[in-house]
C-alpha positions in Angstrom: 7.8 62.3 -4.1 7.6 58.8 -5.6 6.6 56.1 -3.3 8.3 52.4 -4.5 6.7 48.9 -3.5 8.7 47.5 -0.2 10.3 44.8 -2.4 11.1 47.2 -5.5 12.7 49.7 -3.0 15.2 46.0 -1.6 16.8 46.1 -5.0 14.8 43.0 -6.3 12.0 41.8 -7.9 10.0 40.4 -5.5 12.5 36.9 -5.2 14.8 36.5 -2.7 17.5 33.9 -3.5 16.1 31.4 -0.8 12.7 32.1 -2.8 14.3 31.5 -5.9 16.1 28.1 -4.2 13.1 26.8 -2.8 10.8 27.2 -5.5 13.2 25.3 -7.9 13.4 22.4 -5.0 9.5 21.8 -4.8 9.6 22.0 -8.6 12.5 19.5 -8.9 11.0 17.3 -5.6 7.2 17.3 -7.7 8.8 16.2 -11.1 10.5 13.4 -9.3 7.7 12.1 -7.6 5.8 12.0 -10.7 8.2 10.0 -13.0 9.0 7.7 -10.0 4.8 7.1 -9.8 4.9 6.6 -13.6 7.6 4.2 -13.3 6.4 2.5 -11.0 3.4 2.0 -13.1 5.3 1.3 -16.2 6.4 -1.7 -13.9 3.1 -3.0 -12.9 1.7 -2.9 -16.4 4.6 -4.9 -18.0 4.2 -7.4 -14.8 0.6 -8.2 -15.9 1.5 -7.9 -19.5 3.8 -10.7 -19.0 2.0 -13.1 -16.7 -1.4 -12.5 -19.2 1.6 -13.2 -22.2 2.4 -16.6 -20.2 -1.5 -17.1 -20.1 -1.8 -17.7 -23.3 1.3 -19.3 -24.0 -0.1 -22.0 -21.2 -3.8 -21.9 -23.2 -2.0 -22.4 -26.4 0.1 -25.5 -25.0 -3.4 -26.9 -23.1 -4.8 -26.7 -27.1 -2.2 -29.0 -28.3 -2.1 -31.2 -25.7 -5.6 -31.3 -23.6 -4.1 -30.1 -20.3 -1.6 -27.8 -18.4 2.0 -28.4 -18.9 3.9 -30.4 -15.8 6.0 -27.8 -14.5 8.6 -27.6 -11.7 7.1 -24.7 -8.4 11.0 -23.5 -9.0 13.0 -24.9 -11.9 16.8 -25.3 -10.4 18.1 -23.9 -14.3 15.3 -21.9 -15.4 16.8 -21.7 -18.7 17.6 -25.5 -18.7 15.5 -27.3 -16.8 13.2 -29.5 -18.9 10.0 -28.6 -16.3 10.9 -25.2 -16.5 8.3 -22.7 -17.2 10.9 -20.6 -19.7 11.9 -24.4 -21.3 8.5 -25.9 -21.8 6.8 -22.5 -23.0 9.3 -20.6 -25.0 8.0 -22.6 -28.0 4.8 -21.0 -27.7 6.2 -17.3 -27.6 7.2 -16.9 -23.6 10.9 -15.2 -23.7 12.6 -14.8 -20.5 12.0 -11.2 -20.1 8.3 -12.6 -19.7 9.7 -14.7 -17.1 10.7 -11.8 -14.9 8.8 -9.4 -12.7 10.3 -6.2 -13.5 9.3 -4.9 -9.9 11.3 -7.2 -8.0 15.0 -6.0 -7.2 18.0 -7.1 -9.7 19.4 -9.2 -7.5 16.0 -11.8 -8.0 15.5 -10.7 -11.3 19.3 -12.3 -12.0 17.8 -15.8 -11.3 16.0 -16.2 -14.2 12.9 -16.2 -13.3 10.5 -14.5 -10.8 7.5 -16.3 -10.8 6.5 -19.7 -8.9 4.2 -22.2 -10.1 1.1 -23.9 -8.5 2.2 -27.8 -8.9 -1.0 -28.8 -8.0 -2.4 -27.5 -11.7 0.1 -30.1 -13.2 -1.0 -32.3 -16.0 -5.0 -31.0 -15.2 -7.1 -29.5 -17.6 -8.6 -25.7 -16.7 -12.2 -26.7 -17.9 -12.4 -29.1 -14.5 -11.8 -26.3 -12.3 -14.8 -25.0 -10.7 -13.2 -21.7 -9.3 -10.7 -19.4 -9.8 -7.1 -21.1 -8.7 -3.4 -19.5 -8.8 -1.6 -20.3 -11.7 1.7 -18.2 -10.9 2.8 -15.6 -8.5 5.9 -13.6 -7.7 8.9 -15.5 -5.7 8.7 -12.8 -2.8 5.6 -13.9 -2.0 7.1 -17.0 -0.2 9.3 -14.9 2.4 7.1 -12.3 4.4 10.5 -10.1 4.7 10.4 -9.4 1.4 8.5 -6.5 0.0 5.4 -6.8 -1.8 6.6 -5.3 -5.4 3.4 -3.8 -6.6 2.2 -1.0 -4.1 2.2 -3.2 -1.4 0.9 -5.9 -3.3 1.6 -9.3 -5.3 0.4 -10.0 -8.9 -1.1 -13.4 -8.9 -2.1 -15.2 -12.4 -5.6 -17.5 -12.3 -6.7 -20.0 -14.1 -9.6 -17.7 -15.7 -7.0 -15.7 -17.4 -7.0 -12.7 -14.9 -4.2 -11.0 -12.9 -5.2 -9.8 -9.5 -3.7 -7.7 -7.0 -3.1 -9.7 -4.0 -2.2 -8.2 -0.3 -1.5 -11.6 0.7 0.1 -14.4 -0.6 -2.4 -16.9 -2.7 -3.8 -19.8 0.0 -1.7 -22.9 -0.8 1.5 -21.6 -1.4 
């Protein structure tokens, strides 16, 4: 007499349909998670790519004139508005999709512009600043309600060039 393995001797190979189903689901449910997590880094990276891109379009316009642009916390017309952030630096390479957190939902996105500037660096130079001050920071970082767009965090710009990841919204603001 030949003796068969338990599952062999059920007609299958060792998968049950469910087995089959749920195998396929944590499969699906794994490769999901990881392109939403690469995404979702894809989005941080070109955040900071485009703040450090404004940077040095705001170094280069300090060069040429010995100080920081004047610019508006908000321009009303981003694309229009002669204190503008887009307006005054597009000559110096800023496009609008540096303009833009990619992060932030499309409804904010639509304005424009995403990021708020620190009026009080207006018309100052960055080499009489003794420490680190915000330069620009993402619009949902003035209503609490919001969601932070970065992991639970803002990107803020400073006036040493870096771009940190802030729980909270830069003091001043």
């Amino acid at each position: 007499m030949s003796r068969r393995h338990p599952e062999l001797s059920r007609g299958g190979l060792g998968f049950s349909p469910l087995r089959l189903v749920l195998t396929t689901v944590l499969l699906v449910l794994g490769a999901f998670t990881i392109y939403v997590t690469q995404d979702l880094r894809s989005m941080d990276l070109r955040c900071e790519e485009n703040l450090l891109s404004i940077y040095g379009a705001l170094s280069r316009y300090e060069n040429e004139w010995g100080r920081l642009p004047d610019l508006a916390f908000f321009p009303e017309h981003p694309e229009e508005s002669r204190d503008g952030l887009l307006s005054v630096l597009r000559r110096y390479g800023v496009t609008d999709l540096h303009c833009i957190c990619p992060a932030l939902p499309q409804n904010v996105q639509r304005l424009g512009i995403t990021y708020v500037w620190n009026t009080a660096l207006n018309g100052r130079s960055r080499a009489s600043i003794d420490a680190p001050i915000w330069m620009l920071v993402e619009i949902s970082a003035l209503n609490p309600d919001l969601p932070r767009p970065h992991n639970n965090a803002y990107h803020v710009l400073y006036t040493d060039g870096t771009v940190r990841r802030e729980a909270h919204p830069p003091s001043g603001l």
